[in-house]
C-alpha positions in Angstrom: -11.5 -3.7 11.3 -12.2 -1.4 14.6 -12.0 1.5 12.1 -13.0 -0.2 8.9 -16.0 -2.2 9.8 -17.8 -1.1 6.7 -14.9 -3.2 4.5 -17.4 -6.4 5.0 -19.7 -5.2 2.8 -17.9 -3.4 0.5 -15.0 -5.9 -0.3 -16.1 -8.9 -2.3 -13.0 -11.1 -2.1 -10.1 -11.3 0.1 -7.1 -13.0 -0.5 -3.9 -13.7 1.6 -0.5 -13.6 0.0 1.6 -15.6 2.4 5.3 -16.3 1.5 6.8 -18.3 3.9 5.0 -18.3 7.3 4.7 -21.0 9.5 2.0 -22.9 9.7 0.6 -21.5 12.8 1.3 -17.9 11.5 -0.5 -18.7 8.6 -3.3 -20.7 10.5 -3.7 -17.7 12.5 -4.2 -15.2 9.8 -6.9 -17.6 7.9 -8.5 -17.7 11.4 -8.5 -14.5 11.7 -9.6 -13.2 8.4 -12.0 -15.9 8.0 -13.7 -15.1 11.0 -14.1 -11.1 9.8 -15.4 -11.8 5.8 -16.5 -15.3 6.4 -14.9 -18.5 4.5 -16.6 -17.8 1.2 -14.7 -14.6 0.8 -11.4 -16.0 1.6 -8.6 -17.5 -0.3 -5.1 -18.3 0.8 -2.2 -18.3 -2.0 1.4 -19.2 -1.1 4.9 -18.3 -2.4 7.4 -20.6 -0.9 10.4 -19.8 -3.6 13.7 -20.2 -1.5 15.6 -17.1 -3.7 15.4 -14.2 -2.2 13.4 -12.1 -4.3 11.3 -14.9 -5.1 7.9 -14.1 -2.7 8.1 -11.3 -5.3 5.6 -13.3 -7.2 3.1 -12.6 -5.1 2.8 -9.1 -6.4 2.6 -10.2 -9.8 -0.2 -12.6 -8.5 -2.4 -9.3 -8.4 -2.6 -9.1 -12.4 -4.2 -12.2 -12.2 -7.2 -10.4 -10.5 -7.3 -7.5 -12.6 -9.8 -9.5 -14.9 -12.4 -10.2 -12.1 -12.6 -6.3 -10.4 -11.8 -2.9 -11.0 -10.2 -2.0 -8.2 -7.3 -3.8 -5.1 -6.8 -2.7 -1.9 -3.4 -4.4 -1.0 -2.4 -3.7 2.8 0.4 -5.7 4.2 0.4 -7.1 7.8 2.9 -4.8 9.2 0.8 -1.8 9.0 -1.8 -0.5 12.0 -5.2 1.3 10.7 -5.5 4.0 12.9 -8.6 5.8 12.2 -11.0 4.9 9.2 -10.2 5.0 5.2 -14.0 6.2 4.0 -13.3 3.6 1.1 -16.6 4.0 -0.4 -15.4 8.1 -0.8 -12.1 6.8 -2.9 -13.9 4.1 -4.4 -16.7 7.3 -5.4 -13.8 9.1 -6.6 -11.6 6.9 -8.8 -14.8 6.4 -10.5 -15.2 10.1 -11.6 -11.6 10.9 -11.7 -10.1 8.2 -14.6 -7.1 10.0 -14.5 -5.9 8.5 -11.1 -4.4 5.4 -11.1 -4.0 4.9 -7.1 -5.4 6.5 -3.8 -2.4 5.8 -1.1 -3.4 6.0 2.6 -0.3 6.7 4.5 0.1 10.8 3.4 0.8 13.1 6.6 0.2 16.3 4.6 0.8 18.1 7.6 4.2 17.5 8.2 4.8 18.1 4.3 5.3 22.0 3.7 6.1 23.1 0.8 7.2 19.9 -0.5 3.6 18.9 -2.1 1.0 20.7 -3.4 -2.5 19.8 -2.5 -5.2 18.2 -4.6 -7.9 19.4 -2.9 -9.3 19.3 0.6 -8.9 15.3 0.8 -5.5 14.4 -1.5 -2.2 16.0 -2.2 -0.3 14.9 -5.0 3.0 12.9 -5.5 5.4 15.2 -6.2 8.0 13.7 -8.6 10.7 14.0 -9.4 10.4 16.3 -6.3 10.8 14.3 -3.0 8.4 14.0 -0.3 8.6 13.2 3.7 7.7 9.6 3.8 7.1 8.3 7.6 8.8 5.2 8.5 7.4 5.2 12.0 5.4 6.7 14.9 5.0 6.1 17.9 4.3 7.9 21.4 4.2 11.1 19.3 7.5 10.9 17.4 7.7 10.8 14.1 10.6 9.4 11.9 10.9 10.1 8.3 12.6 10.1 4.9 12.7 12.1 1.9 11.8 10.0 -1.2 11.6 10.1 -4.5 9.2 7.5 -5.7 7.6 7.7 -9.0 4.0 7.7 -8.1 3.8 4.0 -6.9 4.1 3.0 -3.6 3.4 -0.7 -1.8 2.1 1.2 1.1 -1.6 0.6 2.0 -3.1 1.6 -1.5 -6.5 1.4 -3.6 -5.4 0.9 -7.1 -7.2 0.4 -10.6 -7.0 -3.2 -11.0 -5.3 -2.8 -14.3 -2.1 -1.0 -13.1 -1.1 -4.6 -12.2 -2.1 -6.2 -15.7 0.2 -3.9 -17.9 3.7 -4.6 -16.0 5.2 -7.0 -13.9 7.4 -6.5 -10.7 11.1 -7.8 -11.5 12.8 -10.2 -8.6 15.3 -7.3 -7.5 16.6 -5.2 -4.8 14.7 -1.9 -6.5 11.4 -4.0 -8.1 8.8 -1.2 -6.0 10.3 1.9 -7.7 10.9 0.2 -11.5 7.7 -0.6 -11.4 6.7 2.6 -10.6 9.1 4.0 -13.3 7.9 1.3 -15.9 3.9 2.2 -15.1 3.8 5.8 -15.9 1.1 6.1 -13.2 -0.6 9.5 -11.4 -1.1 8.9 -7.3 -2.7 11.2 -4.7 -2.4 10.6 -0.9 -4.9 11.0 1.5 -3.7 14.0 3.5 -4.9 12.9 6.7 -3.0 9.5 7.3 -4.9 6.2 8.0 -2.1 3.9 9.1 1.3 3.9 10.9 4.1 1.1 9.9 4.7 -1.0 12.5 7.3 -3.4 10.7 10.0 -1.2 11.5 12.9 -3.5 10.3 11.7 -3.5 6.9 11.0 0.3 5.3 12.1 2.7 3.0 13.9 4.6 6.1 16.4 1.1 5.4 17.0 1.0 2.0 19.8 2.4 0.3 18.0 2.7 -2.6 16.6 5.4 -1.7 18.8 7.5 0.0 17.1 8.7 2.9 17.9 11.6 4.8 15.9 10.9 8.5 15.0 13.6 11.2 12.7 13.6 14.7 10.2 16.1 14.3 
């Protein structure tokens, strides 16, 4: 919130996903939350399915909400905001721009080069079945990433239409971000200039064979 205080006002409901936490995890992050957007705002909703892809679910949660707003920001606790998101210019845009199904926050269009082709001065696009540099981490200046081919979905901190989540459902496996993607025939931009850094380290694309990453220092 240091670099998104204007997210009070703007978001109208906020809802925790937890699968799993302990209770003092959990209690911390109602605490927490509750504290920013106020109890009225807030609703906890828990996945405690002992299978492992069973917290799944809470992805497919989100069509439930599709019927009560146009638009989700979904931002997992393992991510750092680093500088602000100017929601209110995406939320501006996806309204004039029907065409885009998802505004993804995480772009680094700097490190990109001829890999993506811009948008315009604020986006570049996703540039499948071409790969991109997707950063798994940052810090003290170096940054580590993979090239990916994801088809213009991503679980990364994203606005998304609402509806995306209503028309197709995640399936409990190993690859359920990128079928998704596949199965939703959807068009995403990135911001260019990124707004958060993954901090959950243990658990990106940079580790998944799916993908087959190919990682460098730059």
């Amino acid at each position: 919130m240091k670099h998104n205080p204007d997210l009070v006002d703007l978001v109208n409901k906020v809802y925790i996903l937890d699968d799993r936490s302990t209770w003092g995890d959990r209690h911390a992050m109602e605490f927490d939350i509750c504290n920013i957007f106020g109890d009225s705002k807030v609703t906890t909703v828990t996945f405690n399915g002992e299978d492992e892809f069973d917290w799944v679910e809470k992805l497919n949660f989100l069509g439930n909400l599709s019927k009560n707003t146009d638009y989700i920001l979904f931002i997992e606790d393992d991510w750092e905001s680093t500088r602000s998101m100017n929601l209110k210019l995406h939320l501006n845009f996806l309204e004039k721009n029907k065409d885009i199904d998802l505004i993804t926050f995480n772009g680094w269009f700097h490190i990109q080069g001829s890999l993506v082709n811009s948008y315009n001065d604020c986006y570049f696009s996703n540039p499948f079945p071409q790969g991109f540099k997707h950063v798994t981490s940052e810090k003290n200046g170096e940054i580590r990433w993979s090239i990916v081919q994801v088809d213009n979905f991503s679980l990364n901190p994203s606005l998304y239409r609402s509806s995306i989540f209503d028309k197709e459902r995640f399936g409990k496996t190993s690859d359920f971000e990128a079928n998704f993607g596949i199965k939703s025939k959807l068009k995403q931009l990135f911001v260019k200039i990124a707004c958060f850094v993954h901090r959950g380290e243990n658990d990106t694309l940079h580790d998944r064979i799916k993908y087959n990453p190919i990682n460098y220092n730059i």
